[in-house]
PADO-911490 format. One record per residue (C-alpha): x negated, y negated, z negated. Coordinates in steps of 0.1 Angstrom, whole numbers, plus 2048, in hexadecimal, padded with zeros to 3 digits. Example, Ala and Ser with C-alpha at 12.3 -4.5 7.8 and 13.67 -1.06 7.14 Angstrom:
2
PT / 785 / 82D / 7B2
PT / 777 / 80B / 7B9
% end
This chain:
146
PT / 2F7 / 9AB / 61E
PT / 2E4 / 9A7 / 63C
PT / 2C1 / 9B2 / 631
PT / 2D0 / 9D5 / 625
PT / 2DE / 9D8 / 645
PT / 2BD / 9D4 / 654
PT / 2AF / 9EC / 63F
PT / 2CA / A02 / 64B
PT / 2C9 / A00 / 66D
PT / 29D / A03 / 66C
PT / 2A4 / A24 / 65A
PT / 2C2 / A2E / 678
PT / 2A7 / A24 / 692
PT / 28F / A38 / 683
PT / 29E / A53 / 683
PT / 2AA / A4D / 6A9
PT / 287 / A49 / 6B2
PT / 291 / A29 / 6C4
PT / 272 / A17 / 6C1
PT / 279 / 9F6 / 6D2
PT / 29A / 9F1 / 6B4
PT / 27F / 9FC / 69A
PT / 266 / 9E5 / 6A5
PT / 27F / 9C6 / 6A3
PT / 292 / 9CE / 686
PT / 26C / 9D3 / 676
PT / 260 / 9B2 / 681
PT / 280 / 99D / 670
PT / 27C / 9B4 / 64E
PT / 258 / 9A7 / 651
PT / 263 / 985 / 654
PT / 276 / 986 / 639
PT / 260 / 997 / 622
PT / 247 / 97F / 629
PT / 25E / 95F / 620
PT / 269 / 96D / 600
PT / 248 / 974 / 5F5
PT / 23B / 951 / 600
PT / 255 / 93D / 5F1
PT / 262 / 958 / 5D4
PT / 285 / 959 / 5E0
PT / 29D / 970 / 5ED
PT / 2AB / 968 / 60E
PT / 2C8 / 963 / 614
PT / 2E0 / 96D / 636
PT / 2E0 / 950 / 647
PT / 2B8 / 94D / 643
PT / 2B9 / 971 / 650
PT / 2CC / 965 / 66F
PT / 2B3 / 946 / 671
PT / 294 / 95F / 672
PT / 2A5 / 977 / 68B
PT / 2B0 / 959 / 6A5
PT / 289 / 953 / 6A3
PT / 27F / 974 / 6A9
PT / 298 / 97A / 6C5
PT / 28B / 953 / 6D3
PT / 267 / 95D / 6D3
PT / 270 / 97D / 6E6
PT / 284 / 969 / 701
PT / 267 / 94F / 703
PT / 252 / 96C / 708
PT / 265 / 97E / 729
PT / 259 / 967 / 743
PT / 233 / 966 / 739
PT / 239 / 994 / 740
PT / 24E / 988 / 75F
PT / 22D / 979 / 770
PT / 217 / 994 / 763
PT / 230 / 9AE / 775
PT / 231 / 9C3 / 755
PT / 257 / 9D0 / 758
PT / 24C / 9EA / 73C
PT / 24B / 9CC / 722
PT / 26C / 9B8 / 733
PT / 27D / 9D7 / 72B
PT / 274 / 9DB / 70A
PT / 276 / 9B8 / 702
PT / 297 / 9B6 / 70F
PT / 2A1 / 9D4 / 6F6
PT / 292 / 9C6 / 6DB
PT / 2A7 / 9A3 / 6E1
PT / 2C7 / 9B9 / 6E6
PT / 2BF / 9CC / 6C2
PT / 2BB / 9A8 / 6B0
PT / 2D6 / 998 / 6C4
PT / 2F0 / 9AE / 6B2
PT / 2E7 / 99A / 68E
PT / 2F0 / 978 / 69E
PT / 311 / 96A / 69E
PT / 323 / 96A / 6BC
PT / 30E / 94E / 6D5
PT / 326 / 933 / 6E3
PT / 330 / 92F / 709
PT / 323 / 90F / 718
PT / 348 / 8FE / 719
PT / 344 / 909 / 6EF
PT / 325 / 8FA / 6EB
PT / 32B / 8D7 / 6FD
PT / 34E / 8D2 / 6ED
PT / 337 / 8DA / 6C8
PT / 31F / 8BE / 6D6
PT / 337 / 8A5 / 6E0
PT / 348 / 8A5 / 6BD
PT / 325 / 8A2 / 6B0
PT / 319 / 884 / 6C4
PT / 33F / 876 / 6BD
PT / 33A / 878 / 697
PT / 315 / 869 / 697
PT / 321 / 84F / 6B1
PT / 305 / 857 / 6C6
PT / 304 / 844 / 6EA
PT / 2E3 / 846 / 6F7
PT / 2C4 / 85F / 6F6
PT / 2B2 / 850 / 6DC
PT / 2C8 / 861 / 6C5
PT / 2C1 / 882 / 6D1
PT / 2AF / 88D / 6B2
PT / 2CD / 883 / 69C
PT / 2E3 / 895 / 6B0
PT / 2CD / 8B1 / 6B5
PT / 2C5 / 8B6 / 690
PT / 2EB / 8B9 / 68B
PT / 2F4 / 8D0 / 6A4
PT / 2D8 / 8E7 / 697
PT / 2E9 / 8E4 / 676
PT / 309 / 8E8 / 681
PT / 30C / 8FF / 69E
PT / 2ED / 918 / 68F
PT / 2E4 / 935 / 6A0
PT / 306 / 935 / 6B1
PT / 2ED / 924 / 6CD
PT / 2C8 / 922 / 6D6
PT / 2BC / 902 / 6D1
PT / 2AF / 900 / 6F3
PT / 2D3 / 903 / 703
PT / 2DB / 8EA / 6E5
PT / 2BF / 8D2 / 6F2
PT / 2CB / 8D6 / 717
PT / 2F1 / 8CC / 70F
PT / 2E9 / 8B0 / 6FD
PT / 2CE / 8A0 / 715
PT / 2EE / 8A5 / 72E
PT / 303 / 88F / 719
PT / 2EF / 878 / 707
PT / 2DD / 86C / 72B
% end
């Protein structure tokens, strides 16, 4: 399971002394922790993967704010932190990937026009996962739909 290798992988990075992997692998286990003890579940792997494609979003979002503060110090360790997390995801789909998986979307919902954007976009989220951001998601389809 996912959360044990987590666990794991904390412990390996502790031991490393590689701070910018313990910090991120920290920061999901926190995440996680926190929604099972809100809701009183366990979570499961594919909410794992949900709550690290956040964590690895926010990080991304993040990079251009330090880009016009000129703080290469945080870029670098931002960008370590992102390759740590990025190894949890499943593999991210190439652009040709991701605008065939949109086409047979809009195809089944019958979509013509951007009005149905939210349908389609709800879909693909549900479908494609965190096989894509949902910003390159958003992008494809706005391409197609216009």
């Amino acid at each position: 399971m996912l959360k044990e290798k987590l666990l794991e992988d904390l412990k390996l990075a502790m031991k490393e002394k590689n701070v910018n992997k313990k910090n991120a692998v920290q920061m999901v286990r926190t995440a996680i922790l926190q929604i099972e003890k809100d809701k009183g579940i366990e979570v499961q792997d594919n909410q794992i993967i949900d709550i690290i494609a956040k964590e690895v979003k926010k990080r991304k979002d993040s990079l251009p704010d330090f880009g016009k503060a000129q703080r290469q110090d945080l870029i670098d360790q931002i960008n370590e932190e992102i390759s740590a997390l990025e190894i949890y995801l499943p593999k991210q789909l190439t652009d040709e990937e991701l605008e065939s998986k949109v086409k047979e979307i809009i195809s089944k919902l019958g979509a013509t026009s951007i009005k149905d954007m939210g349908n389609v976009m709800k879909e693909a989220k549900l479908e494609i996962g965190a096989s894509a951001d949902g910003k390159r998601i958003n992008e494809v389809v706005r391409k197609i739909l216009q």
